[in-house]
N, C-alpha and C positions, 0 to 999 in steps of 0.2 A: 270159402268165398271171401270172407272176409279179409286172411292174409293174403288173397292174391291183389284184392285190389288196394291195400296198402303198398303191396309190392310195384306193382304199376304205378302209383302213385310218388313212391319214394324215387323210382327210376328214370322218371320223367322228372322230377325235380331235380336230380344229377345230373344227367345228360342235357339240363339246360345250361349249365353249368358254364359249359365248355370243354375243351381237351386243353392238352398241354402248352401248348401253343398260343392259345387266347391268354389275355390279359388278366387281371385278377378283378372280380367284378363282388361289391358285397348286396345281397340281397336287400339290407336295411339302409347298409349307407357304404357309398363309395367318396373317396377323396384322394384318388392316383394320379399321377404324372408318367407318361412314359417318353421314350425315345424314339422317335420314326426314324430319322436317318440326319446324318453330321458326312461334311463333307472339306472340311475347314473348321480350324479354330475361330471364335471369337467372330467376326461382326458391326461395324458401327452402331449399325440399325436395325428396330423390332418391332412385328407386325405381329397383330393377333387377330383373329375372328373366330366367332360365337355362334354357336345353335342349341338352343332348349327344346326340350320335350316335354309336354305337361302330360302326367299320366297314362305317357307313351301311347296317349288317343292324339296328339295334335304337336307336330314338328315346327319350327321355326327358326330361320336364320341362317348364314352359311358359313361354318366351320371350315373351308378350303383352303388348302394350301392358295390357291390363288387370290382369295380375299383378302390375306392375313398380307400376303407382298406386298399388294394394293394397299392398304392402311399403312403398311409401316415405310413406301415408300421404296420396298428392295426391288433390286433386277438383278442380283446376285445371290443367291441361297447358299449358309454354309450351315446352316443346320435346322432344323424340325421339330419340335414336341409337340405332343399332347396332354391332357386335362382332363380328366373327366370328374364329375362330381354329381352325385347321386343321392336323394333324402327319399326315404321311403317309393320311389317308384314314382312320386308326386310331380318333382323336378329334377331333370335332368339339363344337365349344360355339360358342352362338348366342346373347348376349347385348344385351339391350333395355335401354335406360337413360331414364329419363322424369327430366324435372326441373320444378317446378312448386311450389303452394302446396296 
């Protein structure tokens, strides 16, 4: 009884994991950048927006592609990132970066 519910337990903590496909996420601590989508080089101008998570009990802020145009002033997109960064599960911040004209 006991290795089964280790085993349930070790499988479940995998399978949260993610597949191959998802991003790489660390349990303790995450500090990743990734690439959404480029559609042009380079940019004059650069917009960002923000969303935290505290404790993944309570979400705030808006992280959209569309906040981040809005801030930096684009009506032109040539390309996208992301940000994420992660301390213990405690806080969490999701940042969009748009860079364009």
């Amino acid at each position: 009884m006991k290795n089964t519910v280790c085993l349930i337990a070790a499988a479940s903590f995998l399978c949260s994991c993610g597949g191959i496909t998802e991003r790489p996420i660390g349990v303790i601590y995450t500090n990743a950048a990734d690439p959404i989508a480029a559609t042009a080089s380079g940019g004059s101008r650069t917009g960002t927006a923000e969303a935290t998570s505290y404790l993944g009990l309570v979400a705030v802020g808006d992280s959209s592609i569309g906040a981040a145009k809005k801030n930096g002033g684009i009506t032109s997109v040539s390309s996208v990132d992301t940000h994420r960064k992660n301390i213990l599960g405690v806080v969490t911040t999701y940042t969009t970066t748009v860079k364009g004209n």
